[in-house]
N, C-alpha and C positions, 0 to 999 in steps of 0.2 A: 857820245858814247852810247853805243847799244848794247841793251843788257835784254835778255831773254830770261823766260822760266822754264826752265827742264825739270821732267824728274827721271831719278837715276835709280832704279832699285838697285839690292846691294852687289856688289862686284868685288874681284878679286883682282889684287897686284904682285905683282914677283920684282923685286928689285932691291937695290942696294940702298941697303939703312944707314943713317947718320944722326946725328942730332947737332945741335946747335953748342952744346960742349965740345967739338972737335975744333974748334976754333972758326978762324974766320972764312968764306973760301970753301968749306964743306960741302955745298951743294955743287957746285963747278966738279969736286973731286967723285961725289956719287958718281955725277954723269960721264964722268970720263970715266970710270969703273966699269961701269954698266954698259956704258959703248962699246969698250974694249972685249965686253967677254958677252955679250949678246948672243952669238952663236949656241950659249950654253942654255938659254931660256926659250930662246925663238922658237922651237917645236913646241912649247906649253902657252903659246901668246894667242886671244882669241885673232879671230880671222873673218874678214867678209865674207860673201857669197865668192868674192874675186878672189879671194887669196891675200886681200891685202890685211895688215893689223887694225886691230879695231881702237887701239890710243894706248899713246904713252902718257905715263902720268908721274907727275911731281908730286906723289900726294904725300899730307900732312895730319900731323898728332900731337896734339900737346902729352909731354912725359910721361904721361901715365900709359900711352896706348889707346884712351878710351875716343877719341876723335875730335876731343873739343881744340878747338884753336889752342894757338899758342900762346901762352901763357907772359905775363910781364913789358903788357902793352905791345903782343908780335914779335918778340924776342927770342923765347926761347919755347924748345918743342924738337920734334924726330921728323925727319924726313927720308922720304921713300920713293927712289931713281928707278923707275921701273914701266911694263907693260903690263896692260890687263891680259889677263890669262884666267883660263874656265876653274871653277871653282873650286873641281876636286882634283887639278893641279899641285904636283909635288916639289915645293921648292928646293934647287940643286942644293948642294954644299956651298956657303959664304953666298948665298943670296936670301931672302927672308921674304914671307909672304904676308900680308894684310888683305883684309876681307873686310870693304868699308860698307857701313848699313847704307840701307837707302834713302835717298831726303828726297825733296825739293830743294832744286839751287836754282839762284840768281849767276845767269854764266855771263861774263863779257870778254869779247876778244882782247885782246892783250894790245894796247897801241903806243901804251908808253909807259915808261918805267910807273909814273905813274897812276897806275890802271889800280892798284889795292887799295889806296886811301881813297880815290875817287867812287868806289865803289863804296868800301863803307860809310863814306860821306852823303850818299844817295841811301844806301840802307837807314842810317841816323835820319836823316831828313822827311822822309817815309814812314818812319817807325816800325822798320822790317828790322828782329833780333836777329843776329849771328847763332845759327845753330848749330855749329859748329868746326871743324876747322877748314880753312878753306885748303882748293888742290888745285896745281897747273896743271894742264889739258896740252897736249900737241896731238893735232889730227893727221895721222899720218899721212891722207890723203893728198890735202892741200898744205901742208905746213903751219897750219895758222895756230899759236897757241889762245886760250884762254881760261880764266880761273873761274874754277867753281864752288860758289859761295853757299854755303847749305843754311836753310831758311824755316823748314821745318824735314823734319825725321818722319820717314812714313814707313 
């Protein structure tokens, strides 16, 4: 497992909210939401030099909004099916915006379902705290997803 240190100042997402109260299967149904109306974000999604997207993100909130992990051992929490988009971005009608501060994360590519417990397993072992909630990454580029683990808030 390769795990890298990035830091991320804070950025903006436009994407389909959910939480862990809509039952089971939630995140599946963001993303197929999100896919399906894409069209209606895409002109507000940041962009390379190329023209290409700069990341879709899975990101995540424990209930309150305020960023910390999810709550009740990973369980429960909102999630967020979406593109980053420039910050003073207007989110459409039935899409919702988050604007996550900036940290330091611990990123690793995604290699097997197992890649969350293996990472905070290596956080525990280290003595590196969870500083708050983690978010999937898909690089549009190359397809490769990975999670990012925030480690300290800068």
């Amino acid at each position: 497992m390769n795990i890298e240190r990035r830091i991320k100042p804070s950025f903006s997402v436009i994407g389909k909210e959910g939480s862990t109260m809509d039952g089971q299967g939630f995140v599946q149904k963001l993303w197929e939401d999100a896919n399906a109306h894409f069209d209606e974000v895409q002109p507000l999604a940041k962009k390379d030099e190329n023209g290409n997207l700069i990341g879709i993100w899975g990101a995540m909130s424990d209930c309150g909004h305020s960023f910390e992990p999810w709550e009740e051992n990973f369980s429960k929490g909102i999630y967020l099916a979406g593109v980053e988009c420039a910050e003073d971005a207007q989110a459409p009608e039935g899409w919702t915006k988050w604007t996550i501060p900036g940290y330091e994360y611990l990123c690793a590519e995604v290699e097997s379902e197992n890649t969350f417990s293996e990472v905070l397993d290596y956080m525990r072992i280290n003595g590196i705290p969870l500083a708050g909630a983690v978010h999937d990454f898909i690089c549009p580029s190359n397809g490769k997803s990975c999670m990012f683990f925030p480690v300290r808030r800068i």
